[in-house]
C-alpha positions as CSV (number, residue, x, y, z in Angstrom):
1,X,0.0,0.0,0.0
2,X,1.2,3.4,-0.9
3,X,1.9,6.2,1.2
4,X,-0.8,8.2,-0.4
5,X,-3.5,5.1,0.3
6,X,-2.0,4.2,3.9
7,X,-2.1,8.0,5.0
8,X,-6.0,8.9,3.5
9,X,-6.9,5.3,5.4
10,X,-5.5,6.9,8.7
11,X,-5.5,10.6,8.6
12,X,-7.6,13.0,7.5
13,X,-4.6,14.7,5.3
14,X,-4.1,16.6,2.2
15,X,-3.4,13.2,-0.4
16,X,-1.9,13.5,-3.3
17,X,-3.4,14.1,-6.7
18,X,-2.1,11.1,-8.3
19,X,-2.5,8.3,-6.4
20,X,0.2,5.8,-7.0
21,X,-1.1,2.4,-8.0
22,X,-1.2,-0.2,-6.0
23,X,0.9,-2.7,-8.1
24,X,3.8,0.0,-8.8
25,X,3.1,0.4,-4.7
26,X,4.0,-3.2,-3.9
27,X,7.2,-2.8,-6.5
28,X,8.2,0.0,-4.3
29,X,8.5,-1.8,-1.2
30,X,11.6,-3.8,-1.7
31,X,13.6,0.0,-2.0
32,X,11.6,1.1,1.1
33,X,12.6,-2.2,2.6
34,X,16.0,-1.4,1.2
35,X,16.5,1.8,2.5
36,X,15.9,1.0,6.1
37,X,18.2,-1.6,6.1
38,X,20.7,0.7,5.0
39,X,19.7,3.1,7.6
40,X,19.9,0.7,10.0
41,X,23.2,-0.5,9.0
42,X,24.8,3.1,9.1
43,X,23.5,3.4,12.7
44,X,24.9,0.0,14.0
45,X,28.2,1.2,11.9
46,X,28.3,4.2,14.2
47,X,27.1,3.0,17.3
48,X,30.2,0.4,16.7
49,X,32.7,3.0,16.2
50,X,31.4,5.1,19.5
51,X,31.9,2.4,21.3
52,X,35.5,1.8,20.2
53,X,36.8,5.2,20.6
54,X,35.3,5.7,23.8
55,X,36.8,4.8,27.4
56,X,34.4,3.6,29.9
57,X,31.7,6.0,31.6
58,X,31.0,6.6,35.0
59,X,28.2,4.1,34.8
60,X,29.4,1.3,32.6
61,X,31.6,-0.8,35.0
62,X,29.1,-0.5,37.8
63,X,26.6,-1.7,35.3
64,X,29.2,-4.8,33.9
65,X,29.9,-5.8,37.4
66,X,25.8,-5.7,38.4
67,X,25.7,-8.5,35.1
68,X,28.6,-10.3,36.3
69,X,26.5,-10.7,39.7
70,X,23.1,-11.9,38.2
71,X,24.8,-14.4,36.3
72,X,27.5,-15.6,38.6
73,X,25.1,-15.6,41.7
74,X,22.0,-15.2,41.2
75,X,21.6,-11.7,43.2
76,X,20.0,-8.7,41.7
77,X,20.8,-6.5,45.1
78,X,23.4,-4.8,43.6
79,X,22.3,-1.9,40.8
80,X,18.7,-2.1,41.6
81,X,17.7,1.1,40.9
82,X,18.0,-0.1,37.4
83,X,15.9,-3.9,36.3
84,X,19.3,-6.3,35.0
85,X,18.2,-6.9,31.2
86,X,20.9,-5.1,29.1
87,X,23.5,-5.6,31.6
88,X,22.7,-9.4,31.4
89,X,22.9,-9.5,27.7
90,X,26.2,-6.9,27.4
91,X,28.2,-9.4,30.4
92,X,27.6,-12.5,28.0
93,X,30.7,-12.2,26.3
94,X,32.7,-11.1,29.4
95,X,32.2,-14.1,30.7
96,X,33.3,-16.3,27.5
97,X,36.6,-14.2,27.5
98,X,36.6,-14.2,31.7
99,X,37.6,-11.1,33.8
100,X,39.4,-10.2,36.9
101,X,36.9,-9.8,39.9
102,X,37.3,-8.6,43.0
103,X,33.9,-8.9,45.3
104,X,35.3,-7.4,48.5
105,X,33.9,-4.3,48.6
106,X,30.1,-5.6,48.5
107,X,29.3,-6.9,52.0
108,X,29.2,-3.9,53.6
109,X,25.6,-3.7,54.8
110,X,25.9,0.5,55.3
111,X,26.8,0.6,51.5
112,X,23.2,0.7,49.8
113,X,25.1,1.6,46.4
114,X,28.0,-1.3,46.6
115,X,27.9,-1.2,42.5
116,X,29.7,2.0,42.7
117,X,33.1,1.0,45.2
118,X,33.0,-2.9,42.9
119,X,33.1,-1.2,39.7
120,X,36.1,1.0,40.3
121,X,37.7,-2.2,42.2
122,X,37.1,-4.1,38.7
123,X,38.4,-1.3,36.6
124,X,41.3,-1.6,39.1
125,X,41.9,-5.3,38.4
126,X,41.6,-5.5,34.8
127,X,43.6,-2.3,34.2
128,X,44.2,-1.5,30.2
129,X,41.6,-4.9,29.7
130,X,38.6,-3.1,30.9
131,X,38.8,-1.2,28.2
132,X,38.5,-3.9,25.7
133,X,36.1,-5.5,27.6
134,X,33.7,-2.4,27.7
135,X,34.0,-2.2,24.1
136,X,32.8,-5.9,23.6
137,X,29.6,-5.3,26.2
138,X,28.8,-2.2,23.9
139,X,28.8,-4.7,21.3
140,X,26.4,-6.8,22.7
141,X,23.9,-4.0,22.8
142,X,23.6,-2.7,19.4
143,X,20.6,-5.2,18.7
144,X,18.5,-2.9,21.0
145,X,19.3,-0.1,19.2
146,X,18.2,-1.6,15.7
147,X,15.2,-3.1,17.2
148,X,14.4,0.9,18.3
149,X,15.2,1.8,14.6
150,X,12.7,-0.6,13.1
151,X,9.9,0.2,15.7
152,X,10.0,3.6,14.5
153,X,9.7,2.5,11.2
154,X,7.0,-0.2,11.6
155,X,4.8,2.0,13.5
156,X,5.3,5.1,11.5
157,X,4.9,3.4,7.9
158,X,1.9,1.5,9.7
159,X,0.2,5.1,10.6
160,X,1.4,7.3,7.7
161,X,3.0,5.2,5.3
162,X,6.2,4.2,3.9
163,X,7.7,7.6,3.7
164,X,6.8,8.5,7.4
165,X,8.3,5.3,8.5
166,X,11.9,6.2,6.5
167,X,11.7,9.6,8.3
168,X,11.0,8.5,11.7
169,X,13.6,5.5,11.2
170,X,16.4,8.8,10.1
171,X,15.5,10.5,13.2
172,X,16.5,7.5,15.2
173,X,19.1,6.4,13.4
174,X,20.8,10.0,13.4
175,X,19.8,11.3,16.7
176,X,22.5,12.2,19.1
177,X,21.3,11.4,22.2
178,X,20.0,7.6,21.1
179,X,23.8,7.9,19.3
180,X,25.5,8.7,22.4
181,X,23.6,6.0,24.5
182,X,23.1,3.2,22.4
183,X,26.5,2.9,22.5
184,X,27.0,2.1,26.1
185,X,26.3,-0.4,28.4
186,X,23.7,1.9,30.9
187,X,20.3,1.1,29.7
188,X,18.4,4.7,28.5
189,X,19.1,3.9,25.3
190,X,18.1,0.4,25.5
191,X,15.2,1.1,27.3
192,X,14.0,3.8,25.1
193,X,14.0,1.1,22.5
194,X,12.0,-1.7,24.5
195,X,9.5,0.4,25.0
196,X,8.6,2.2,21.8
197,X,8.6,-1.6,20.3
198,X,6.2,-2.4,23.4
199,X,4.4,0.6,22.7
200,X,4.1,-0.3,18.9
201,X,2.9,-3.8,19.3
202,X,0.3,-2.6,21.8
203,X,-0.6,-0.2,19.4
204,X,-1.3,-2.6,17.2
205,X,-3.1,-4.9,19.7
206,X,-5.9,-1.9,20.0
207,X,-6.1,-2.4,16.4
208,X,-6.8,-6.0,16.0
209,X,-7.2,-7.8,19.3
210,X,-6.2,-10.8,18.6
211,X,-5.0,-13.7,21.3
212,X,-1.5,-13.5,19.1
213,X,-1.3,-10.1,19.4
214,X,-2.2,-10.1,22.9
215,X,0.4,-12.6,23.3
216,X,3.4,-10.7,21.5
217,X,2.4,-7.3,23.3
218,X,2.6,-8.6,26.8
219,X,6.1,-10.3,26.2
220,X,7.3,-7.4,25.5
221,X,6.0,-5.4,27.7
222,X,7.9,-7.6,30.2
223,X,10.9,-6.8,28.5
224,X,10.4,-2.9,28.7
225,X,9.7,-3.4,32.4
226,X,13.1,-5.3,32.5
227,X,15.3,-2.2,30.9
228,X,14.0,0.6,33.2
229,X,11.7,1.1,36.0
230,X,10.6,4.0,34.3
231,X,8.5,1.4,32.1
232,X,6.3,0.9,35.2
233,X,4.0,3.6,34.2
234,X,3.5,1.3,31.2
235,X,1.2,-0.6,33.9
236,X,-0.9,2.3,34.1
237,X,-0.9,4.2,30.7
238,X,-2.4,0.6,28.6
239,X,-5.3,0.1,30.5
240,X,-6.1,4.1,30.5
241,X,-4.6,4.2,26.9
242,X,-7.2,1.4,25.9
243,X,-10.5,3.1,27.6
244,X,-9.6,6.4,25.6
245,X,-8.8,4.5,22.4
246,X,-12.2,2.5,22.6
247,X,-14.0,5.6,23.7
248,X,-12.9,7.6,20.9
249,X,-12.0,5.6,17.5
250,X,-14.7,6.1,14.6
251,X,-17.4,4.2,15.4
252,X,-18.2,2.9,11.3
253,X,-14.6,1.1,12.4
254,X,-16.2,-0.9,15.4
255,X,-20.3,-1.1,14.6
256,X,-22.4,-0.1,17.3
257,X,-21.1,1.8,20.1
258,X,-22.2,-1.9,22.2
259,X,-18.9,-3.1,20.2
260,X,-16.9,-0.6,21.8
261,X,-15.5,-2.6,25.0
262,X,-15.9,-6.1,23.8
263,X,-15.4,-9.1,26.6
264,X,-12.5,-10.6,24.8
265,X,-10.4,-7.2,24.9
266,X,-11.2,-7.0,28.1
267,X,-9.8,-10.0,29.0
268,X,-6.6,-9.3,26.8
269,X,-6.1,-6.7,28.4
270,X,-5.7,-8.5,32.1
271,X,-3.6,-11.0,29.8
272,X,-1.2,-8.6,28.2
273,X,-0.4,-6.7,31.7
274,X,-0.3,-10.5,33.5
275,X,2.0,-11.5,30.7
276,X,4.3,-8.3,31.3
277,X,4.3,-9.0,35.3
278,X,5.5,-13.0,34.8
279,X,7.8,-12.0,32.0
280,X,9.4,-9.3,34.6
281,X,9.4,-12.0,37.5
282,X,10.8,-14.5,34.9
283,X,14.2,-13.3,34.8
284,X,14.0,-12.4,38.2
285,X,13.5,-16.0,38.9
286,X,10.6,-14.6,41.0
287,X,13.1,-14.0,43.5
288,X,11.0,-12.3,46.6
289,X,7.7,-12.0,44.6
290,X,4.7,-11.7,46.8
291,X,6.5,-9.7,49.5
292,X,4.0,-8.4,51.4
293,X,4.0,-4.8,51.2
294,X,4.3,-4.4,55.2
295,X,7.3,-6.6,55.3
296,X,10.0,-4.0,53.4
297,X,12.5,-2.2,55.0
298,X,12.4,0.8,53.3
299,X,15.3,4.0,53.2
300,X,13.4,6.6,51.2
301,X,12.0,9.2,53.7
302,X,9.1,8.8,51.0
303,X,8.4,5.3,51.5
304,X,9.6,4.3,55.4
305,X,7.8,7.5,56.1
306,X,10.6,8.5,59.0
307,X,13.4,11.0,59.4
308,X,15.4,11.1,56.6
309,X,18.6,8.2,57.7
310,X,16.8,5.9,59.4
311,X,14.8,2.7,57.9
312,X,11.0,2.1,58.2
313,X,7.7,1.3,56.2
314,X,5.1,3.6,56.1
315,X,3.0,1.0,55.2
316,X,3.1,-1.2,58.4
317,X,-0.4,0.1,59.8
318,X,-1.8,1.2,56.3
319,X,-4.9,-1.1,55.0
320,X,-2.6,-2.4,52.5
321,X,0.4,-3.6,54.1
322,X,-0.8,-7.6,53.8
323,X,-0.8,-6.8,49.8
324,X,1.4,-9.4,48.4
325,X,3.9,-7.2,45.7
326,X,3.3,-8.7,42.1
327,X,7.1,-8.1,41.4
328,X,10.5,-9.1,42.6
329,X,11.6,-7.6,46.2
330,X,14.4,-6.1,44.7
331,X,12.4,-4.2,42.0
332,X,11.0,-2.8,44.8
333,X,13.9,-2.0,46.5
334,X,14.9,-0.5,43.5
335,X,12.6,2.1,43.1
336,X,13.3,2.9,47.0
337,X,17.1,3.4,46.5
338,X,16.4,5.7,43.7
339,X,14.3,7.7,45.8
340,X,16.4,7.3,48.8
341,X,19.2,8.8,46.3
342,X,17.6,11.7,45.6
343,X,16.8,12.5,48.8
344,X,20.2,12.8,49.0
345,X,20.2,16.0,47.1
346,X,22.8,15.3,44.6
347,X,24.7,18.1,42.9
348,X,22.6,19.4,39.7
349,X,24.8,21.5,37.1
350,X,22.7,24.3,35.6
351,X,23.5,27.4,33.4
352,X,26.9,27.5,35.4
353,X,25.8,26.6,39.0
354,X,26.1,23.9,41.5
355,X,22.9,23.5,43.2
356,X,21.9,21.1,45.7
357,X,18.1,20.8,44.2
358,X,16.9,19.7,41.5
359,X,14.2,22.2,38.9
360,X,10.5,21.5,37.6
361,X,12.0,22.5,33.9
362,X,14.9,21.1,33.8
363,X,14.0,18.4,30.8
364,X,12.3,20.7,28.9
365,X,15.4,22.8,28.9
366,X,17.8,20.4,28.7
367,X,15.4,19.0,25.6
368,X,15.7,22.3,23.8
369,X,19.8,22.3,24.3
370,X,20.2,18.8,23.8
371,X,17.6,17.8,20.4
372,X,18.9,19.0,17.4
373,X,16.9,22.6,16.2
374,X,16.0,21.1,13.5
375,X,13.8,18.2,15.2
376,X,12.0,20.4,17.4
377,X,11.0,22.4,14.7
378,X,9.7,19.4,13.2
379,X,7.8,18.4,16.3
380,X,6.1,21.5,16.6
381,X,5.3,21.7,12.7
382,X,4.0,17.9,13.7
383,X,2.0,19.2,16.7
384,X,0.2,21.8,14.5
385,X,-0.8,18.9,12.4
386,X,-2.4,17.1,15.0
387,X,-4.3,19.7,15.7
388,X,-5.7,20.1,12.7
389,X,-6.2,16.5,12.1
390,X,-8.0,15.4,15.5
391,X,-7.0,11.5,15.1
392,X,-7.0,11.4,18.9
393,X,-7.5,7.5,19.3
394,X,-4.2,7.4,17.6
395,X,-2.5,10.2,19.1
396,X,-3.0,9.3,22.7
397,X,-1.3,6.0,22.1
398,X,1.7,7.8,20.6
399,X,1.8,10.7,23.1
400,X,1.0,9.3,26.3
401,X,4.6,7.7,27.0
402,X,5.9,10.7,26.2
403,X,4.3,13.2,28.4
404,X,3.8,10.7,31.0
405,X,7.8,10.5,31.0
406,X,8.3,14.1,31.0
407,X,6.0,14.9,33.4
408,X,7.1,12.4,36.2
409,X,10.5,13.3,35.1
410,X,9.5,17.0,35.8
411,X,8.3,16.7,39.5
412,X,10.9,15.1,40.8
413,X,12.6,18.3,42.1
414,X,15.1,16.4,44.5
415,X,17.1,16.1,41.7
416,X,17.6,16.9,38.1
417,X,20.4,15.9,36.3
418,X,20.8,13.8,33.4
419,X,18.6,14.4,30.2
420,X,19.3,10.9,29.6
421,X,15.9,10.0,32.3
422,X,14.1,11.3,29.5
423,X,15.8,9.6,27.0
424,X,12.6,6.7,26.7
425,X,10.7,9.6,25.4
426,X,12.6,10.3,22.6
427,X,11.3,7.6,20.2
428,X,7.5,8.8,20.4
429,X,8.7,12.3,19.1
430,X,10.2,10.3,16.0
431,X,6.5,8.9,15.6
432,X,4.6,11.9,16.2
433,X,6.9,13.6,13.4
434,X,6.7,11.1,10.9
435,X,2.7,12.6,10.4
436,X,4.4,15.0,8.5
437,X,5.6,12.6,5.4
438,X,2.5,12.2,3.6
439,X,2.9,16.8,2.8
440,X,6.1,15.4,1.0
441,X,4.6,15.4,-2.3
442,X,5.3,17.9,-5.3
443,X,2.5,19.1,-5.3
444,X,3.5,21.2,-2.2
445,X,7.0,22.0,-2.9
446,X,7.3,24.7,0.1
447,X,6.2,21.9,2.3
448,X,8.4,19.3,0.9
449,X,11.3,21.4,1.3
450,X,10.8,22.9,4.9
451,X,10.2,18.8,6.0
452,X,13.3,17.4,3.9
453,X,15.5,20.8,5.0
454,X,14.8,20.5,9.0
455,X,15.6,16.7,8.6
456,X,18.3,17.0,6.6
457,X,19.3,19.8,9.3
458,X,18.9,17.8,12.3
459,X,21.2,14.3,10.6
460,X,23.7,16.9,9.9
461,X,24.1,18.6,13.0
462,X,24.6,15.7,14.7
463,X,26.8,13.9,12.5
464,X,29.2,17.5,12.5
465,X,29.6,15.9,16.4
466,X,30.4,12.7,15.3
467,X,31.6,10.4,17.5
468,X,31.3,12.7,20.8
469,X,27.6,12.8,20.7
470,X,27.6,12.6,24.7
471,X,28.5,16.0,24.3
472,X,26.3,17.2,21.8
473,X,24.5,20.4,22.1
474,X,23.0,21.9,19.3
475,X,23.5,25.2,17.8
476,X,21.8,27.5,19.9
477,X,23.7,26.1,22.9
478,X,26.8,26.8,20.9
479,X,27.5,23.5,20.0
480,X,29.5,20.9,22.0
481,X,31.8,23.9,23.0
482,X,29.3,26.1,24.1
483,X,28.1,23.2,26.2
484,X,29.7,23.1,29.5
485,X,27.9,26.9,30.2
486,X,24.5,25.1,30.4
487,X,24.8,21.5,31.2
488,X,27.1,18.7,32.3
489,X,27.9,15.5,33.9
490,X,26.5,12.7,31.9
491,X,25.2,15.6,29.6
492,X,28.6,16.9,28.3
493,X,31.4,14.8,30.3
494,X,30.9,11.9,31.6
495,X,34.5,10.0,31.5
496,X,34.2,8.8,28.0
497,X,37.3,10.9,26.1
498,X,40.5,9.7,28.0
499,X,41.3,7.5,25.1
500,X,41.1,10.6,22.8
501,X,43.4,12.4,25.3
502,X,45.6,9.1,25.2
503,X,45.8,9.4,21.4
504,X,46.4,13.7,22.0
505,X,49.6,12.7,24.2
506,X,51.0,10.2,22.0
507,X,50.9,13.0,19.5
508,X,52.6,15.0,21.6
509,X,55.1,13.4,23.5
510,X,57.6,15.9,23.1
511,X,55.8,18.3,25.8
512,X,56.6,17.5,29.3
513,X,54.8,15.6,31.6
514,X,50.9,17.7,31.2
515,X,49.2,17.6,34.8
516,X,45.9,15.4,34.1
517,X,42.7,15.8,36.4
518,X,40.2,13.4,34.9
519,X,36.7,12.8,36.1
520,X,36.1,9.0,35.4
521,X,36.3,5.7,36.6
522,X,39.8,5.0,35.2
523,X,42.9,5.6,36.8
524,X,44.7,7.3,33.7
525,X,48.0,5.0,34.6
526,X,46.3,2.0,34.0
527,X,46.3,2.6,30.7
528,X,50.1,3.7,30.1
529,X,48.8,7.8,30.7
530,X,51.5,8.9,33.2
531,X,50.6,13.0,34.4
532,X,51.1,15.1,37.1
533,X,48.6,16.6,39.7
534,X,47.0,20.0,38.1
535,X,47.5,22.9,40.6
536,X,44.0,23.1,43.0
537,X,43.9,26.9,43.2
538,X,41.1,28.4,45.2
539,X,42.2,32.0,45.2
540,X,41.1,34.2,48.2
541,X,41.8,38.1,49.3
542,X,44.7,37.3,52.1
543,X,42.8,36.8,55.0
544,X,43.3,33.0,56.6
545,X,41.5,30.6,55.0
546,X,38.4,29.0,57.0
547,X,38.9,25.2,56.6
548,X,34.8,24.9,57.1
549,X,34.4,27.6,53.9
550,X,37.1,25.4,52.2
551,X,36.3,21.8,53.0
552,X,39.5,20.8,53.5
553,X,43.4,21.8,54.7
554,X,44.7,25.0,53.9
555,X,47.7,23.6,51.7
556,X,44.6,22.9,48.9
557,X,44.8,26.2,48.3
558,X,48.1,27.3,46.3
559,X,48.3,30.8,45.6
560,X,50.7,30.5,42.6
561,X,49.6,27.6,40.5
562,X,52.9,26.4,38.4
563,X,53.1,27.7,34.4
564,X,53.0,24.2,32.6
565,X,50.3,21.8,30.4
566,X,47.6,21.0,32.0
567,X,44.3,18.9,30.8
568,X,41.1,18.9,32.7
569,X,37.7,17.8,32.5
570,X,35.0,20.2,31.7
571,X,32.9,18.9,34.9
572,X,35.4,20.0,37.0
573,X,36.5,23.4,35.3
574,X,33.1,23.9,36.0
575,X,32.6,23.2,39.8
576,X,30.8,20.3,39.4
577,X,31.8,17.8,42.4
578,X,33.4,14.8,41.4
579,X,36.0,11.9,42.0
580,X,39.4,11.9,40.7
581,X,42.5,9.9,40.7
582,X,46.1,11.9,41.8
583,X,49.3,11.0,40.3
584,X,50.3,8.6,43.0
585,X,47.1,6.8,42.6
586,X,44.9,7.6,45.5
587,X,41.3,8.8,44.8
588,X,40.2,12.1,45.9
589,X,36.6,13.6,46.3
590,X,36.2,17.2,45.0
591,X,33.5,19.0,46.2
592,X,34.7,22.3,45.4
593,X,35.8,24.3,42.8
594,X,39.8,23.6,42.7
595,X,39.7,23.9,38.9
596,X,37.4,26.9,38.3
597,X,40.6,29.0,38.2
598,X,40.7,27.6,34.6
599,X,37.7,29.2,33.7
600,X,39.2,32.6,32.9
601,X,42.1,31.2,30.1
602,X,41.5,29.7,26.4
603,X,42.2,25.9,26.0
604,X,44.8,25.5,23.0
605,X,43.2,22.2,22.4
606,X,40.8,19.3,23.3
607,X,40.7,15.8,24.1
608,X,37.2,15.4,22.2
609,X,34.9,17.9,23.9
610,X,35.4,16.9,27.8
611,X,39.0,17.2,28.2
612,X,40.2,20.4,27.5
613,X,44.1,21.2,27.3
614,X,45.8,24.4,28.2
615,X,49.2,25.7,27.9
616,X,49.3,27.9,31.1
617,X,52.3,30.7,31.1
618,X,54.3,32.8,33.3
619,X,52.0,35.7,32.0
620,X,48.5,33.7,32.2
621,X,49.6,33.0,36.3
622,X,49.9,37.0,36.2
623,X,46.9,38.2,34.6
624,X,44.7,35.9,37.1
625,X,46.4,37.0,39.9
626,X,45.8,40.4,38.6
627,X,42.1,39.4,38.0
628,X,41.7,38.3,41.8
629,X,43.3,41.5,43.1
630,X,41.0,43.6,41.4
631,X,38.1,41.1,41.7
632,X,38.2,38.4,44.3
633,X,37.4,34.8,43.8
634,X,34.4,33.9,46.5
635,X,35.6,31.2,48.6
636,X,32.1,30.2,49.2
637,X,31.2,26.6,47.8
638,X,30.2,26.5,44.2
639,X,27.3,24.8,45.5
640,X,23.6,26.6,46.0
641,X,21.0,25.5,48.2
């Protein structure tokens, strides 16, 4: 069927004036077919090379040492606030090739995080190997990403036709953000990829209910719950999703409005969301399912109910505390830690400050840094078109992951961080766009070339970032440079460039020794990097310095950092607390701003866009001291309540 016949079936649009035929329609289809397998080719291709160039992120080895667990021992208390699929399936082959381990770190009972102290410990043992080891769980992953490829396409083509589904494929295959994740071990990603093909097969549940298709949608709704406890609301949004979809759908496509809520969709329904809960416990081996709700210890001032510190369960004396839980204890525990976390308050990097809260908008602002201009001109030109069109039965299927996201995303104020919690939404926006395709026809030439232009715009932007699409900003935000002003952490830097700065020193090996402070889970030395400690230099007017305004000794602060080469990472030029390693290989916690001193000079060069190098001089060390004389530094923390 042609895009002309699938769009007037499912939208009210403007068709075209000359229908294609159906039999030159069905010759067609092998170079549609064709197409999105070379689409999908080039985005495996690149999600490869990311994750070959890259060194391992903050995340990764916590993740690969959670995997290790499940496997080796059955245990999924370690990493919890994330559900173990895609660290499962990215450990497989680090256990053909076997790895160094070293479990010590994990029994301490205080430790409700013990992912992050075994991680480093297995960087630590593996040394240089880690890295190769990373690379071949990143591997491992790539199927997730071209199953999110071809959902985008399947649903899109399904809705709009063929050329909806190539544009909504692009958009995945091309976008940044699902570039910059897909190619790591941590699970947004992965999980934005599960759950658009959930979503998809749902969708097309609600449009023949079939047993089969009952059958297919609640597998893999399992699956999505598996990736991300974000998917939870999943539990919630079908059965409301399928009341709105039955309430509003043309009638002339159902018969009599009696037809409407028919018993055997009913019972699908209970079906699909059972089959999504046993999948879930599956894996889990229904380890601690049917916990009674009273019976958890909970940390989360939100759940135990107490004083922030102390464990409880606000449920105890509650009408519902002799509920058994339909999922594993440690998915419940899960969602508890992550709460629990950020109750913690957290730092959160915004528009260069350190803040100890999180912000309502933070998404949405991060969203319009982060997407490419070119997209979110395209969703808007898609949201106009969904006004005009009022397919709602369709459009609340699309749309409700995607605000639901957003919007529980949104109120969590304790903490807002990453742009990559919102990452599962990404893949609806695809969708919704792809409405626009069918107005790519010559008889509107102005609208074929504003939809081709912006899409064109938005593949192009982010392949000018290629391969450091963790940094990625788009052009309002000044690109990847113009970055660390706005956003960071996983955002912007987020450990992946010390190979990059590797390959910058081999380059350069005729400079002496450059001081290195790198914010990652590596020790530099591990991988044949040897450096010196950058100067910490937390200028002040003269007066004693107050080790409680400092946070630490007084010999931190060295008045006369040294002339020399010097390579830091952005996070913590700009204040953003963090964990590095010194040169004699101790790890030290930053809290402060000991690099911010860097701020005022011009980096002569990068280490891909989260390392940046500076030649500091005799006359740079004058001109800030100059600069503090005339101005001085606060010696307040960076970081704002």
């Amino acid at each position: 069927m042609c895009d002309a016949h699938i769009a007037q079936k499912n939208m009210a649009v403007i068709p075209c004036e000359k229908s294609i035929p159906e039999p030159e329609c069905r010759e067609r289809k092998g170079l549609y077919w064709l197409a999105v397998a070379s689409l999908l080719t080039t985005h495996a291709a690149l999600l490869i090379w990311s994750s070959i160039v890259h060194s391992p992120n903050m995340n990764e080895p916590c993740h690969i040492v959670a995997g290790l667990a499940h496997w080796q021992f059955g245990r999924y208390d370690i990493y919890n606030v994330n559900p173990p699929l895609i660290r499962m399936v990215a450990t497989i082959p680090i256990l053909a090739f076997g790895s160094e381990q070293d479990w010590s770190r994990w029994g301490d009972a205080s430790n409700t995080r013990p992912e992050f102290q075994v991680g480093p410990d297995w960087i630590a043992a593996n040394r240089e190997r880690s890295v190769w080891l990373t690379t071949i769980a990143r591997f491992s992953c790539v199927p997730f990403a071209v199953v999110g490829g071809l959902a985008c396409f399947l649903w899109a083509r399904d809705l709009f036709g063929y050329h909806a589904g190539l544009l909504s494929c692009a958009l995945w295959c091309f976008s940044p953000n699902i570039l910059a994740h897909a190619s790591c071990v941590t699970p947004d990603a992965h999980a934005a990829s599960m759950g658009v093909t959930a979503q998809y097969l749902y969708w097309r549940w609600l449009r023949r209910s079939t047993w089969t298709n009952a059958a297919i949608a609640g597998v893999i709704l399992g699956l999505a719950l598996l990736t991300k406890l974000t998917w939870i609301v999943l539990l919630l949004i079908w059965p409301v999703a399928w009341i709105a979809y039955c309430l509003l759908r043309p009638s002339d496509k159902i018969g009599s409005k009696e037809s409407r809520f028919s018993k055997p969709m009913g019972l699908q329904i209970i079906v699909i969301l059972g089959l999504g809960i046993h999948t879930l416990n599956s894996v889990y081996a229904y380890d601690g399912t049917g916990t009674r709700l009273g019976d958890f210890s909970f940390r989360s001032s939100t759940l135990s109910g107490n004083a922030f510190g102390t464990t409880s369960n606000r449920f105890v004396d509650s009408l519902v505390a002799n509920v058994p839980m339909p999922f594993p204890d440690q998915y419940i525990y899960g969602i508890d830690a992550q709460k629990h976390d950020h109750e913690l308050h957290p730092a959160t990097y915004l528009h260069g400050t350190v803040y100890r809260h999180g912000f309502w908008y933070f998404y949405i602002y991060a969203m319009s840094l982060k997407m490419p201009i070119g997209t979110t001109l395209l969703f808007l030109l898609a949201t106009l078109l969904a006004l005009r069109t009022h397919h709602l039965s369709d459009d609340i299927v699309i749309a409700s992951p995607f605000i639901t996201i957003l919007a529980v995303a949104s109120m969590e104020t304790d903490y807002t961080a990453h742009f990559r919690y919102v990452l599962p939404a990404l893949p609806f926006a695809f969708v919704w766009i792809s409405r626009l395709a069918p107005f790519v026809i010559p008889a509107k030439p102005y609208l074929t070339l504003t939809v081709v232009s912006l899409a064109g715009l938005s593949i192009a932007s982010s392949l000018s970032c290629a391969p450091h699409w963790i940094s990625y900003f788009n052009e309002f935000a000044g690109g990847p440079a113009g970055g660390r002003f706005f956003l960071a952490n996983s955002n912007l830097d987020w450990g992946q460039d010390l190979l990059f700065y590797k390959s910058w020193r081999d380059r350069n090996r005729s400079l002496p020794t450059p001081g290195l402070a790198y914010y990652g889970m590596l020790n530099p030395k591990d991988i044949g990097i040897e450096f010196v400690d950058v100067p910490e230099w937390i200028p002040y007017d003269g007066a004693a310095p107050d080790e409680a305004v400092l946070g630490g000794p007084s010999d931190l602060m060295n008045p006369d950092p040294a002339p020399g080469w010097y390579a830091v990472s952005v996070n913590l030029i700009m204040g953003h607390p963090g964990r590095i390693y010194l040169a004699d290989g101790q790890r030290r916690y930053l809290e402060r701003p000991h690099y911010a001193w860097l701020q005022a000079l011009t980096p002569v060069d990068s280490a891909g866009h989260s390392i940046l190098i500076f030649h500091v001089t005799e006359d740079d060390i004058r001109r800030l001291k100059n600069t503090q004389r005339s101005s001085p530094v606060n010696t307040q923390p960076a970081i704002l309540e």
